[in-house]
C-alpha positions in Angstrom: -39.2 25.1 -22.7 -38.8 21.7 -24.6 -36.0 20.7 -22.3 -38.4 21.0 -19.0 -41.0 18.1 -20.4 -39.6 15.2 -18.9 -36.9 16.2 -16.4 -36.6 14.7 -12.9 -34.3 15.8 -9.8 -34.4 13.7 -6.9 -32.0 14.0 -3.7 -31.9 10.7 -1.8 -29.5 8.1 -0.7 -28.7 4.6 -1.6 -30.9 1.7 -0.6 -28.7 -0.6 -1.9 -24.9 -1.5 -3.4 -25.0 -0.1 -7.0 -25.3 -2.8 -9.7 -23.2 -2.6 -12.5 -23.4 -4.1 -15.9 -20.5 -4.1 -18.2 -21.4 -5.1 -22.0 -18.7 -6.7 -24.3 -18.6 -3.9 -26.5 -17.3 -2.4 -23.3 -20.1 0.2 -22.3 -21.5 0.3 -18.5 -24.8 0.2 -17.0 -25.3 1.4 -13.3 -29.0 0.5 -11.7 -29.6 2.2 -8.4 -32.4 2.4 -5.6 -32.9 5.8 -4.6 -34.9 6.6 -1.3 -36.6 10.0 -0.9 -37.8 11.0 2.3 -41.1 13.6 3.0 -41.7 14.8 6.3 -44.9 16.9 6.7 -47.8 17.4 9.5 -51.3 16.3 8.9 -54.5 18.8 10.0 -54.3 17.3 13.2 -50.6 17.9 13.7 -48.9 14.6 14.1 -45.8 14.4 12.4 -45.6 11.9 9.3 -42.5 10.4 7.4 -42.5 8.8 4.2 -40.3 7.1 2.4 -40.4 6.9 -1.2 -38.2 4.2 -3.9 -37.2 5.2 -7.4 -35.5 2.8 -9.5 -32.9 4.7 -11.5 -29.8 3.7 -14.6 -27.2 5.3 -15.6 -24.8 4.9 -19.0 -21.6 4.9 -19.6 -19.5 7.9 -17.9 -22.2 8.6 -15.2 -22.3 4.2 -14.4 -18.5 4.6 -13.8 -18.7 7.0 -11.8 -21.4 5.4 -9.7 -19.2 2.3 -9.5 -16.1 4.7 -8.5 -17.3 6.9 -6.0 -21.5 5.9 -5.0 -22.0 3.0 -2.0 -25.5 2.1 -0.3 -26.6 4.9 2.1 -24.9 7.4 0.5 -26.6 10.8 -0.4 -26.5 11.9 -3.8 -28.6 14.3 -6.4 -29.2 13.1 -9.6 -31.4 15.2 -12.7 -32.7 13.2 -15.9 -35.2 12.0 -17.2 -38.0 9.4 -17.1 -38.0 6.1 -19.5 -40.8 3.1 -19.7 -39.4 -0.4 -20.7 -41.0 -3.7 -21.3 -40.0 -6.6 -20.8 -41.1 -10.3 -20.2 -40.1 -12.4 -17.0 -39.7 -16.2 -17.3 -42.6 -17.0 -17.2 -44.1 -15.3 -19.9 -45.5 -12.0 -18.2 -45.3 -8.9 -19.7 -44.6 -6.5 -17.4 -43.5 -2.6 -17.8 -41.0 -0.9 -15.9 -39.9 3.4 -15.4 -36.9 4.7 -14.3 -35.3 7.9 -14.2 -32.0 7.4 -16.6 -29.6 9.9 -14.9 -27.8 12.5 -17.1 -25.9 13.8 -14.4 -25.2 12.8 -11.1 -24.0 15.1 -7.5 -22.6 13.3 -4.4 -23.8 15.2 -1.0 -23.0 12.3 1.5 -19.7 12.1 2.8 -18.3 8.7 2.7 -17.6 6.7 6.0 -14.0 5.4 6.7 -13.2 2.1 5.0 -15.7 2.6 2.2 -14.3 3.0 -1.1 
C-alpha cells in the first residue's frame, strides 16, 4: 500500500515545446505543461469544459525520451509522483512550486507529418 501515497497519472497533451536541460555532468532535465481536459453537465444540464495545467519534470532516460519522441500538442500518459520545491526569483521572493516528476511516460497521440 506504501507505493499508492503519492502517485499521480495524468493523460493530457502538450501545451508547449518540451524544455530540456542538459547538466555538465551530462544528466537531462525535461519540464513539460500538461493540459487535462474535464467535460461534465451541471444540474441544469449545460455542458461545461475545463481545462486544467500541470507542470511536470522528468530525469534522465524519461527527459530523453521526451526530447526524442514528445512535441507540443501531443497526447501522452504519464504516472509519478508529486514534489514541492522552493526557490527564490530575482528579486528576492520566496516562492514554492509542485510538479509531478514522471517515472514513466506513454505516448497516445500520433505524431503529424513533418514533426520529429
Amino acid at each position: 500500500m506504501n507505493t499508492l501515497r503519492n502517485k499521480v497519472q495524468l493523460i493530457g497533451n502538450l501545451g508547449q515545446t518540451p524544455e530540456i536541460i542538459a547538466f555538465e555532468n551530462g544528466k537531462k532535465l525535461a519540464k513539460i505543461r500538461l493540459a487535462t481536459n474535464e467535460v461534465y453537465k451541471t444540474p441544469q444540464g449545460e455542458k461545461v469544459e475545463s481545462v486544467n495545467w500541470h507542470n511536470a519534470i522528468a530525469w534522465n532516460n524519461q527527459a530523453e525520451i521526451i526530447e526524442k519522441f514528445v512535441t507540443k500538442g501531443q497526447e501522452i500518459a504519464i504516472e509519478g509522483k508529486l514534489v514541492t520545491r522552493t526557490y527564490e526569483t530575482k528579486e528576492g521572493e520566496k516562492r514554492v512550486k509542485t510538479e509531478v516528476q514522471i517515472n514513466e511516460i506513454l505516448l497516445l497521440g500520433r505524431k503529424e507529418e513533418g514533426q520529429k
